[in-house]
MARFI-53128 format. One line per 4 residues: number of its first residue (from 1); their letters; for each residue x, y, z of N, C-alpha, C. Coordinates in nm, 3 decimals, always signed. Layout:
NUM = A = X,Y,Z,X,Y,Z,X,Y,Z ~ ...
//
This chain:
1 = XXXX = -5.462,-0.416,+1.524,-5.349,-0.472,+1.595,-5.231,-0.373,+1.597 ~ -5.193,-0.324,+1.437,-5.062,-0.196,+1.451,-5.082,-0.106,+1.567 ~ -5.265,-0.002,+1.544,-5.276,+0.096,+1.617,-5.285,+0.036,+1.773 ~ -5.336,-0.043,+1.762,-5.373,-0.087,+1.958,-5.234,-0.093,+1.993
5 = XXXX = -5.095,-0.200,+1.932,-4.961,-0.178,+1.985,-4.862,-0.033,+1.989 ~ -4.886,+0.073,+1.915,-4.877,+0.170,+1.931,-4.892,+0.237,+2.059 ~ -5.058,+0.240,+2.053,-5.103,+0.280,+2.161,-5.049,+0.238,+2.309 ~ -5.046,+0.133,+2.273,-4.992,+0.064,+2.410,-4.806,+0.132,+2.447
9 = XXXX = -4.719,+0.102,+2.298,-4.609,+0.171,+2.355,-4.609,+0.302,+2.415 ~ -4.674,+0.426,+2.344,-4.705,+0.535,+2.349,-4.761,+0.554,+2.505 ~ -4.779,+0.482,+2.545,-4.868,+0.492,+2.684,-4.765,+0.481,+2.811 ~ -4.672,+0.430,+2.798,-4.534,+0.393,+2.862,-4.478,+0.513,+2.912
13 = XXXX = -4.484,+0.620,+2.799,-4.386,+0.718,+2.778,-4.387,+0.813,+2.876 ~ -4.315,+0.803,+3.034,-4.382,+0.882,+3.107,-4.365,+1.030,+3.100 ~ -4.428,+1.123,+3.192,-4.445,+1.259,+3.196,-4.315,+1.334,+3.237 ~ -4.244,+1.423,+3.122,-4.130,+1.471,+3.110,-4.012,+1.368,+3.031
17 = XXXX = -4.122,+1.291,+2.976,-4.032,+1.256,+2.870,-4.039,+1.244,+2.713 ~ -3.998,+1.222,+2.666,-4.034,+1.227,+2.518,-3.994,+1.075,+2.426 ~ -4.060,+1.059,+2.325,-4.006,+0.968,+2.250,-3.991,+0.993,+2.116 ~ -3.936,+0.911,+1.980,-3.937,+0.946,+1.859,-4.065,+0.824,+1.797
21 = XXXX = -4.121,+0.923,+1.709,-4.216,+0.815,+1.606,-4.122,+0.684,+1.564 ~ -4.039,+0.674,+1.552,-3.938,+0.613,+1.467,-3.891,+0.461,+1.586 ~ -3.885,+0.548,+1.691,-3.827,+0.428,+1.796,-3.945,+0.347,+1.852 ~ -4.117,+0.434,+1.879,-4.234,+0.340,+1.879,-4.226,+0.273,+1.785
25 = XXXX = -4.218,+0.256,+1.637,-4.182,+0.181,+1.504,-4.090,+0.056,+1.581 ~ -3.968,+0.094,+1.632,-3.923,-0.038,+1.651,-3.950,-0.112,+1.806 ~ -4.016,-0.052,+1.861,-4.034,-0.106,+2.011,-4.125,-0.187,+1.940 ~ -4.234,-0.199,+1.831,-4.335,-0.246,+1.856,-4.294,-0.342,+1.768
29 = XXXX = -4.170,-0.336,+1.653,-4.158,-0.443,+1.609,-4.178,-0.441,+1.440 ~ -4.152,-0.295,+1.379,-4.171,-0.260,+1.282,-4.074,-0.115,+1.240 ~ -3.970,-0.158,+1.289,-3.887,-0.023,+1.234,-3.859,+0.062,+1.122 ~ -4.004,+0.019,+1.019,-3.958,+0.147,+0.920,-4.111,+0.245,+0.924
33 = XXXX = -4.172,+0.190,+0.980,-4.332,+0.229,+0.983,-4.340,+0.388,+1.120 ~ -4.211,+0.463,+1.097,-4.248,+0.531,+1.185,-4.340,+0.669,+1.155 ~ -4.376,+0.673,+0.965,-4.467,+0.762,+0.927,-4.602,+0.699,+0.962 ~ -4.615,+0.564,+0.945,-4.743,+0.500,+0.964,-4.829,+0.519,+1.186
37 = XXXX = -4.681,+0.499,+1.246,-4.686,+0.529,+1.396,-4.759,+0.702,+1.399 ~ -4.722,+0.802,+1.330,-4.766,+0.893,+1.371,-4.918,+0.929,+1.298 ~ -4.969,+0.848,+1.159,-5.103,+0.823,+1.150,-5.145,+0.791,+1.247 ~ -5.165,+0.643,+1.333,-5.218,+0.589,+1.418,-5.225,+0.705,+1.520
41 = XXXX = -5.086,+0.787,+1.587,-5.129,+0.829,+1.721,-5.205,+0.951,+1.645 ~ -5.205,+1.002,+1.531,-5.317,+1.105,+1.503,-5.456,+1.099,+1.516 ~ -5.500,+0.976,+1.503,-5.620,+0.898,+1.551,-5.635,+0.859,+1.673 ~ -5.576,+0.902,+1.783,-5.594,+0.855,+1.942,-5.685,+0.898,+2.007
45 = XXXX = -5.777,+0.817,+2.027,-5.890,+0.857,+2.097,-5.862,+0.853,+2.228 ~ -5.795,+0.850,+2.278,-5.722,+0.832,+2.432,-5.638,+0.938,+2.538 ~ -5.650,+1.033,+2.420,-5.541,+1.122,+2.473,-5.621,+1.210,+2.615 ~ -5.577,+1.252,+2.682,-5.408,+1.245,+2.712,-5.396,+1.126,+2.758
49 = XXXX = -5.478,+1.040,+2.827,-5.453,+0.901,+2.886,-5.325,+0.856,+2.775 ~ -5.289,+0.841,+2.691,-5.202,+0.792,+2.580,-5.175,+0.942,+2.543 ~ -5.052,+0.919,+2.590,-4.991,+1.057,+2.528,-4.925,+1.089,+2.459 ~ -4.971,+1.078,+2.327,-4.916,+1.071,+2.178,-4.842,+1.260,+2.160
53 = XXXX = -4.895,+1.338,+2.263,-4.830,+1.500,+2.271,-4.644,+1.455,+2.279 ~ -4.637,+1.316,+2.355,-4.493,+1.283,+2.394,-4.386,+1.248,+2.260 ~ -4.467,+1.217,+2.148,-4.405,+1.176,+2.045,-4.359,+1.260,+1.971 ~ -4.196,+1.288,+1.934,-4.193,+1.383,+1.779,-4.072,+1.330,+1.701
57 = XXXX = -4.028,+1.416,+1.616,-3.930,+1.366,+1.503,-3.818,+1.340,+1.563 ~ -3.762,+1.236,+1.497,-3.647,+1.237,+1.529,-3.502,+1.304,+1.586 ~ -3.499,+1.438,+1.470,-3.445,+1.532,+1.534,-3.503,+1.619,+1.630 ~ -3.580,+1.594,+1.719,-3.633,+1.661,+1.840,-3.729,+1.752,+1.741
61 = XXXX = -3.777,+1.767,+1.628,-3.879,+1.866,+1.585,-4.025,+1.816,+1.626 ~ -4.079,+1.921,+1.667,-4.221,+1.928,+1.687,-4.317,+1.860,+1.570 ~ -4.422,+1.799,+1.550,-4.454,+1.763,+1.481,-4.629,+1.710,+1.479 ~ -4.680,+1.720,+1.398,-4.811,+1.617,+1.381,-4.894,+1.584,+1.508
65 = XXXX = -4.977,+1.671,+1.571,-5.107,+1.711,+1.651,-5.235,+1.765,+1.658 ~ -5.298,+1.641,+1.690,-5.438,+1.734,+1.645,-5.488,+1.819,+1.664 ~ -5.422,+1.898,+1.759,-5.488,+2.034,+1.841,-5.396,+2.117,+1.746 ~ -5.266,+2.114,+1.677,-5.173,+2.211,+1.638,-5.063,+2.171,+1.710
69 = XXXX = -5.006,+2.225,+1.610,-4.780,+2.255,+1.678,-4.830,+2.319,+1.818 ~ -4.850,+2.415,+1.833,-4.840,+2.512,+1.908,-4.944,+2.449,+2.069 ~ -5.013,+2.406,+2.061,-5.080,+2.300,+2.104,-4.985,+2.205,+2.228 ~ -4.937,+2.112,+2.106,-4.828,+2.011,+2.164,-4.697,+2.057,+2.239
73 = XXXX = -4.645,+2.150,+2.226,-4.567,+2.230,+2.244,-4.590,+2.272,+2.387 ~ -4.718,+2.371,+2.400,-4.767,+2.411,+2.519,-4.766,+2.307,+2.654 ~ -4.792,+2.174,+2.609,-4.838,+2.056,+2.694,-4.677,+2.008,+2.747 ~ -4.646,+1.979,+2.624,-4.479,+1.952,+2.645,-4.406,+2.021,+2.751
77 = XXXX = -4.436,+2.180,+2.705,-4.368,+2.259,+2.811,-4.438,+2.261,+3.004 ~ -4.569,+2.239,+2.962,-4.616,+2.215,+3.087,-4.550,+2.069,+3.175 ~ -4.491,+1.956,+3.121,-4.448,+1.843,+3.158,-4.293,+1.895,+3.188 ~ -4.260,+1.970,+3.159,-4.118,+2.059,+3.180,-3.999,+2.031,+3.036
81 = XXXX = -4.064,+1.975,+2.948,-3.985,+1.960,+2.819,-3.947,+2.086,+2.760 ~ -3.842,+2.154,+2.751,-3.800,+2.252,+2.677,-3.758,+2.260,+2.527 ~ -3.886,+2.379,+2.458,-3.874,+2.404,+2.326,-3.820,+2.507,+2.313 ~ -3.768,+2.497,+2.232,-3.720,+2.660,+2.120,-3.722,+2.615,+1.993
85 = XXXX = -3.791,+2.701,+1.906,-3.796,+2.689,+1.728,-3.851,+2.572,+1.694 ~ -3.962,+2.507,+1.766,-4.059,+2.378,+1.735,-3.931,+2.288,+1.762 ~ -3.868,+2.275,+1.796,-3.824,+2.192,+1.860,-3.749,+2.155,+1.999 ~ -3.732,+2.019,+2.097,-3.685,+1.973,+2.156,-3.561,+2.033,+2.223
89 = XXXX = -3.531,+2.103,+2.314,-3.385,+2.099,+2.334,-3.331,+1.990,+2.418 ~ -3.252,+1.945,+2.456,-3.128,+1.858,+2.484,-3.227,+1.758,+2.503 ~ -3.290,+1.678,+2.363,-3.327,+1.592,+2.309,-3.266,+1.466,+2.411 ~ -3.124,+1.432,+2.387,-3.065,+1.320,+2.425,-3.106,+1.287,+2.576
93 = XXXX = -3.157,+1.434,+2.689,-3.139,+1.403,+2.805,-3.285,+1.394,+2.861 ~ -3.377,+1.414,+2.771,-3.512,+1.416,+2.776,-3.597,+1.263,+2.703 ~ -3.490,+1.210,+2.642,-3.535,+1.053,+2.527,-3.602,+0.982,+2.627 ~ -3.682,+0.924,+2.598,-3.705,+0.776,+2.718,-3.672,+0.686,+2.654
97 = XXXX = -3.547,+0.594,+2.736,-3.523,+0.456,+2.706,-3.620,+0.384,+2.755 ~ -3.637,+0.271,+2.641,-3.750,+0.170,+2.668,-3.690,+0.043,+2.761 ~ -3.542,+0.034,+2.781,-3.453,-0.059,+2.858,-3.465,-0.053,+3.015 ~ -3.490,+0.119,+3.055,-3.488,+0.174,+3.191,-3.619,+0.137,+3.298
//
């Protein structure tokens, strides 16, 4: 039930945007479980259909992929998300609100 609602938020997240482990945690209704959110999408058998590449830390850092950092990063940048130093730049203008 956790991982399938995950999955399901994670799936929302459209292309060129990003989300935090932390905010799937509370979309789904469990806001402290956002270490447990990035177990689950580590286990996604779905990808890219579910694009758990869209998820990272809070502070815009790169994070936790099964292919590698460098990996997620690549994909990210292909969706037009801009990294420097494993992480996110202008985080705030790249977030997806779940309200919009």
């Amino acid at each position: 039930m956790f991982t399938k609602a995950v999955l399901e938020a994670t799936r929302k997240v459209p292309r060129g945007r990003i989300t935090t482990y932390g905010e799937i945690a509370r979309i789904i209704g469990r806001p402290k479980a956002g270490r447990a959110v990035g177990n689950a999408l580590n286990k996604n058998p779905y990808a890219p259909i579910i694009p758990c590449h869209r998820v990272v830390k809070a502070d815009g850092k790169i994070s936790g992929f099964n292919k590698g950092v460098k990996a997620k990063i690549r994909i990210l940048e292909i969706e037009g998300i801009k990294v420097e130093k494993n992480k996110v730049v202008n985080l705030k203008k790249v977030i997806y609100h779940w309200d919009s």
